[in-house]
N, C-alpha and C positions, 0 to 999 in steps of 0.2 A: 666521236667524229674526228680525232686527231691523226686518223691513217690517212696519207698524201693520196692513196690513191685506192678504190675500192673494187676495182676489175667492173668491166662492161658484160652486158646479161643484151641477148639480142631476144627481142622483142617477136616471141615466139609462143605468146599465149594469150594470146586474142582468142573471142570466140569463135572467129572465124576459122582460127589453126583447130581447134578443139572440133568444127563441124566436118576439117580436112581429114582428118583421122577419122573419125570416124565413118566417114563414105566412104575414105579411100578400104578401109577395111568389110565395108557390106559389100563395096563391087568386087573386090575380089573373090569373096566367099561365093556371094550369089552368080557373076560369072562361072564361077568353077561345080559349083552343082547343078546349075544348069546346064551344061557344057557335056557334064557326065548322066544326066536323064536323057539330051538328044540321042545320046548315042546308046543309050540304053543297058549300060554297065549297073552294077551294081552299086550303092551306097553304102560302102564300109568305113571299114579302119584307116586303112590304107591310103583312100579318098582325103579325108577329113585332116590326117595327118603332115598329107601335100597341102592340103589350102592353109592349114594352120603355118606350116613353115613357110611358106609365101608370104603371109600376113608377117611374120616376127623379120624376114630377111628383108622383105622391102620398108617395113617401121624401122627397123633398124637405121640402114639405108638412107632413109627420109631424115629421121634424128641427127643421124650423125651431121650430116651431108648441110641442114638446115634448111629442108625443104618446108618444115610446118611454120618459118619466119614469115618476117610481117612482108608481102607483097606489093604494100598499099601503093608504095613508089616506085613498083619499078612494072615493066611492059609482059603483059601474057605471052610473050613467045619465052623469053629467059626462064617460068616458070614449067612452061611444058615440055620445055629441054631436058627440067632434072626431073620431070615425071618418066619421060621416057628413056634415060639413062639410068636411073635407079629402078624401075621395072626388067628394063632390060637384062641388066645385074643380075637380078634377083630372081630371073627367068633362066639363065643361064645356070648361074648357082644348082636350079631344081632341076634341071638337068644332068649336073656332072653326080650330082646326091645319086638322083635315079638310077644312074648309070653305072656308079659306084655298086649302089646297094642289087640292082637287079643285072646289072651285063650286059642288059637288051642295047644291040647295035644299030635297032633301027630307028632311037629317039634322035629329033621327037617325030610323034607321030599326027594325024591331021587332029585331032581333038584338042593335044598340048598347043600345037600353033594355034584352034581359035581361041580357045581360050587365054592364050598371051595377046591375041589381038584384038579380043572382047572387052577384055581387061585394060587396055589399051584406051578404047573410043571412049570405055566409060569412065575411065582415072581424068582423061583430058574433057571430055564431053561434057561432064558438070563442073569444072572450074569454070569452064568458058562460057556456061550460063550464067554462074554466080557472078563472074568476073562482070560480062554482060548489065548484070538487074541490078550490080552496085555502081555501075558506071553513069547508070540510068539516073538512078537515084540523087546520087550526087549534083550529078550535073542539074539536077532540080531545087537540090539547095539541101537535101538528106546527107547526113553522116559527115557536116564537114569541117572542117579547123582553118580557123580564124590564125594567121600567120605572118610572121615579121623578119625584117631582114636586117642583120646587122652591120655594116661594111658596103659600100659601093663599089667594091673593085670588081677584077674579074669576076672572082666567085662569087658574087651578090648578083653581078648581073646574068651568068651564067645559071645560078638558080633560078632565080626569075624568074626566066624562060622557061627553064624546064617547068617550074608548078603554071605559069600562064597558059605553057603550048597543052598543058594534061589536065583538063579537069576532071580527067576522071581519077583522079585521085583525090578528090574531094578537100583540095588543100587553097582558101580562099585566101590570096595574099592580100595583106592591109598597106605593105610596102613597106620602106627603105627604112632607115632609123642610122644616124652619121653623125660624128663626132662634129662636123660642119658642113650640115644640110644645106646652109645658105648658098653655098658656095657650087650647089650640085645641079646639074640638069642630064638625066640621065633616062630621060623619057626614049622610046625608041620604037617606030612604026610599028603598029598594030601590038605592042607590047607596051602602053603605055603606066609607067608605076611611079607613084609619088613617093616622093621624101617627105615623111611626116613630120619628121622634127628630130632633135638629136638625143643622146640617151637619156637625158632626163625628161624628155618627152616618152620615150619607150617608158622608162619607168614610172610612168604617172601613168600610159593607157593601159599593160600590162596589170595595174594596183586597181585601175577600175572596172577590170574583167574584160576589154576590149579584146585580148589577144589569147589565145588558146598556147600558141607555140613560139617558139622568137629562136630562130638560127644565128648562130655569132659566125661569120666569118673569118677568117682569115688575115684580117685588115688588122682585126684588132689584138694585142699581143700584149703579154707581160701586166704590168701594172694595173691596164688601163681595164685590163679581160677580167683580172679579180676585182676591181672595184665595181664594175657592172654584174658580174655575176653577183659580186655580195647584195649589193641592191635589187637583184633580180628576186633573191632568196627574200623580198617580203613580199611578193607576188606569189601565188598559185599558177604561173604559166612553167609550163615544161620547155626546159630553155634545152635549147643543141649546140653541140661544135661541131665545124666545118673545117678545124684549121691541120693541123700537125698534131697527132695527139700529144700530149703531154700530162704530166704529174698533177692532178686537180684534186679538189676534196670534194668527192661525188656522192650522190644521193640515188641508191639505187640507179645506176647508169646503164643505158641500152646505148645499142647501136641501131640506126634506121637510118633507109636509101633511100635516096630522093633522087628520083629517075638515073640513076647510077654515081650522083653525090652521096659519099656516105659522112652522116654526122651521128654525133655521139653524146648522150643526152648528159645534163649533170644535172637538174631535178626530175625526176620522176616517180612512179607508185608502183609497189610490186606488186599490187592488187588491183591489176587491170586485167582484162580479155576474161581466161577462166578462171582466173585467181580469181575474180570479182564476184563468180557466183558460187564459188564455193566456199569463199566469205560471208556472203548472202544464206546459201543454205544452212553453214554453220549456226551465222546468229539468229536466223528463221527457229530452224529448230529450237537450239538453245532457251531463247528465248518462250519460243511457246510453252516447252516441258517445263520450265522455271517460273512463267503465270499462272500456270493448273495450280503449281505445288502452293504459290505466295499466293493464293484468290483471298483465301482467308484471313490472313493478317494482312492484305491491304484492305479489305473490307474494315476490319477491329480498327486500323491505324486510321482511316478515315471518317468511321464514327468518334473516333477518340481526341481528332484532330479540332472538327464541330464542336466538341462540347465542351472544349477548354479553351475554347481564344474564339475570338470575333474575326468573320473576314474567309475565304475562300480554305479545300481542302485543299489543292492544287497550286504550286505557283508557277506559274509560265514566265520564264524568261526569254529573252532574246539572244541566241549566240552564234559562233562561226561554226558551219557545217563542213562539209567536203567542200575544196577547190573553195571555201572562203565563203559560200553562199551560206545565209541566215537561215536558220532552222529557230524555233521554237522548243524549247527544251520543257521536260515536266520535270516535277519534284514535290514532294509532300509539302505542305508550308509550315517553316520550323521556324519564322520571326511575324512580327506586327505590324512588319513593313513588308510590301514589295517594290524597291529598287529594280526598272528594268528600262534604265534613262541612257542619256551619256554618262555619268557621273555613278559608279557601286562601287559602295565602300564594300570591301573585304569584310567577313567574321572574323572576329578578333576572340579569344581569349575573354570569359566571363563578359561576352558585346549584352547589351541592356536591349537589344531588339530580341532577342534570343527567347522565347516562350520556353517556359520548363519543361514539357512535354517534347519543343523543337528540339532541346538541349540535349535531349535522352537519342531522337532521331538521328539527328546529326550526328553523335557521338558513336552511335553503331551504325550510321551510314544506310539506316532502314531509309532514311528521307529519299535517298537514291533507286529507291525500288520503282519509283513508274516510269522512269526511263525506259524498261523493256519494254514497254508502249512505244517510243520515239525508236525504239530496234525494230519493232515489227512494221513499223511507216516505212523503214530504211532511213530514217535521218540519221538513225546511230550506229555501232555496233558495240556489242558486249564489251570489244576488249579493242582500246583507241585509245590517243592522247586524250583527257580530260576536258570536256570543251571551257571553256572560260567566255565571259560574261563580254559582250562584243567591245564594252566599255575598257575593260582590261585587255583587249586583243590591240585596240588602236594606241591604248599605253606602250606594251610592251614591245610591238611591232617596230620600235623606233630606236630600243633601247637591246634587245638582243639580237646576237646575229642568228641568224635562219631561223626564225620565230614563226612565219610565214610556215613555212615547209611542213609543220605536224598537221596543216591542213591537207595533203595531199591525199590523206586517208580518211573516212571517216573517223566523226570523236567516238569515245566509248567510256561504259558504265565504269568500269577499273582500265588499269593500265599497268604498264612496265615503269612508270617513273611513280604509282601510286603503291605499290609493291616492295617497292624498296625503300621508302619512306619518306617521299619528296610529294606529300599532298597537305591539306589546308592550307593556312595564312600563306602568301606571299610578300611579308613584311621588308626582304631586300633584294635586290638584284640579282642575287649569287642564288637564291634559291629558285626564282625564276628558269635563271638561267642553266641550274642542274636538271628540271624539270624539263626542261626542251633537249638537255640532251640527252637524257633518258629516252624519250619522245619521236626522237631522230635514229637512235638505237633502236626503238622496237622498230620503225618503218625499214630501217636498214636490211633487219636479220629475221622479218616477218614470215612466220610457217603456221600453219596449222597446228602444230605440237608444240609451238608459243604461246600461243593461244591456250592451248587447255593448259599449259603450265603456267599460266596467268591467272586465268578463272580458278584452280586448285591452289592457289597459294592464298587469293582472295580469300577464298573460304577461311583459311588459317591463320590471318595475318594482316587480311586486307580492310576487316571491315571496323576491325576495334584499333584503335590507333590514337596517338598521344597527340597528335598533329590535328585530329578531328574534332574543331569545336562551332 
């Protein structure tokens, strides 16, 4: 985490963008076959190979252009602009191809125009439903973020508006947050917005899950922007800038428009929109092929658990989930105690709660096997920061910087700072704090081929370890 600045990623893979593509690519296709049965031509090569190049010239087009980006904030006419200027494009394009490859002077002909203008009603025609039934939605209380503002100046007040005059963007302002709220009266006819208190006020509702998002303005600058932001980083809220960009130490950063305000995030998760479900599918899978194969030795591990120590197979603890929320964690029970208070002491090195059977568990990290239970609920995923004991979450939250942040991801069975050899005891500070920024590294540079190169080292290295007692 020592690079100043880690480049902005625009927020372009919602599910939404993922349903956009793929419609946008059935109306094309099925306009263009149908278009060519009207008229009663044949269905060949030829055919198929126009609609395919339409499909790659207008994705293309889309891609570049950054039509599949997040629209949440800004108004359906801007969006069916570039529908119909990247169609346009890319209708012309098939044309000059055509004309090239065949000579015919009489393109295009009445079939080609309807089907550009088929293709047309129906590119814009189901945005403007979707656009429609989420607007709907919204404005009932569906889909929507809990949001704060930092700065009263222009641009605080200027936001404002914009998310008050638009609920259909499902953006529920909490209001103002000022370095000296007492001092403020900034209410204003029929846009009435409180000042709830000043940043340690943000930072106490933000820490109690009050606020989803928190935009910093412009107002605030230098000094005062890094010590809020540092503060921010023990919250799970996804904080934005509204100011000037400048040089920050970002966390996975996007950019997003807020009714033609643009701000630029510096917490965020790269496993949002469809990264989210192909996360999900990932550890789905995973996970299930890896209970077939473990049925058996966790059946043996859990008679064997029984019959050598008194007291449950299972220990349930309490710990931080994604975005901070408590999940329930399972584990083999490998001591005589279950610690699941404010107050867990750490395994320590030859710890006397430690059952010799736990000892042998622990040490090959079988105790770790029903977690792929807490994968398949979705509390977990395979391969996450490590979760730790909620007791140790409100320890350390105070004591390292961006300690907070490995929550932006689900926790998980191994990991990138458990792989390289920053797992058991955390007897001092320095180790902790290698551990979060391992932690901050995998969320940083998180891919699906991290992931199997995670889970494939685990096998090798992850699971027998000097550190594991």
């Amino acid at each position: 985490m020592s690079a100043p600045f880690r480049g902005i990623l625009h927020a372009n893979h919602s599910l939404l963008s993922v349903a956009h593509r793929l419609l946008d690519l059935t109306v094309i296709v099925l306009c263009g076959y149908w278009i060519n049965r009207l008229e009663g031509k044949p269905t060949g090569a030829e055919l198929w190979l126009l609609i395919m190049l339409s499909v790659l010239v207008f994705h293309w087009l889309s891609e570049y252009h950054q039509l599949y980006g997040s629209w949440r904030g800004e108004r359906i006419l801007r969006e069916l602009g570039k529908v119909f200027t990247y169609w346009a494009l890319t209708f012309v394009i098939l044309l000059s191809v055509d004309y090239l490859l065949l000579h015919d002077a009489r393109l295009p002909d009445n079939g080609q125009m309807a089907w550009y203008a088929l293709v047309l009603v129906g590119l814009c025609g189901y945005r403007l439903l979707i656009r429609s039934v989420l607007q709907g939605l919204r404005r009932r209380g569906f889909n929507t973020r809990r949001v704060a503002i930092v700065g009263t100046g222009q641009c605080g007040e200027r936001l404002a508006m914009s998310i008050s005059s638009a609920p259909w963007m499902g953006l529920n302002l909490v209001g103002f947050y000022d370095e000296s709220p007492q001092q403020l009266d900034i209410s204003q006819p029929g846009h009435p917005v409180a000042v709830r208190g000043d940043l340690k006020q943000l930072v106490d509702d933000a820490r109690s899950g009050q606020i989803d998002k928190i935009y910093v303005t412009s107002s605030l600058e230098g000094e005062r922007l890094r010590t809020l932001v540092k503060s921010l980083s023990d919250t799970t809220a996804s904080v934005y800038l509204i100011p000037d960009m400048f040089m920050f130490e970002l966390l996975h950063a996007r950019s997003e428009s807020i009714n033609g305000l643009t701000s630029i995030s510096i917490f965020d998760s790269p496993m949002d929109g469809a990264w989210s479900v192909v996360k999900r599918l990932e550890d789905v899978l995973l996970s299930a092929i890896i209970l077939l194969m473990i049925a058996l030795p966790l059946m043996l591990i859990a008679i064997a658990i029984k019959c050598t120590s008194p007291g449950p197979v299972l220990f349930r603890q309490r710990r931080y989930g994604l975005d901070g929320r408590p999940i329930m964690v399972y584990k083999f029970r490998s001591m005589s105690v279950q610690e699941n208070g404010d107050v867990v002491r750490q395994a320590t090195r030859n710890d006397s709660r430690i059952t010799p059977l736990g000892a042998f568990l622990r040490r090959t990290s079988l105790d770790e096997l029903p977690q792929f239970f807490n994968v398949l609920r979705g509390d977990m995923s395979i391969v996450g920061p490590r979760p730790h004991a909620v007791a140790h979450n409100e320890q350390y939250r105070t004591q390292v910087s961006c300690y907070m942040l490995r929550h932006k991801v689900k926790p998980g069975i191994t990991g990138w700072a458990q792989i390289n050899g920053w797992r058991g005891e955390t007897d001092t500070l320095d180790k902790m704090q290698k551990r979060v920024e391992f932690d901050l590294e995998y969320i940083e540079h998180w891919s699906v081929w991290l992931d199997m190169k995670i889970i494939l080292l685990t096998l090798f290295k992850g699971f027998l370890n000097k550190n594991a007692f």
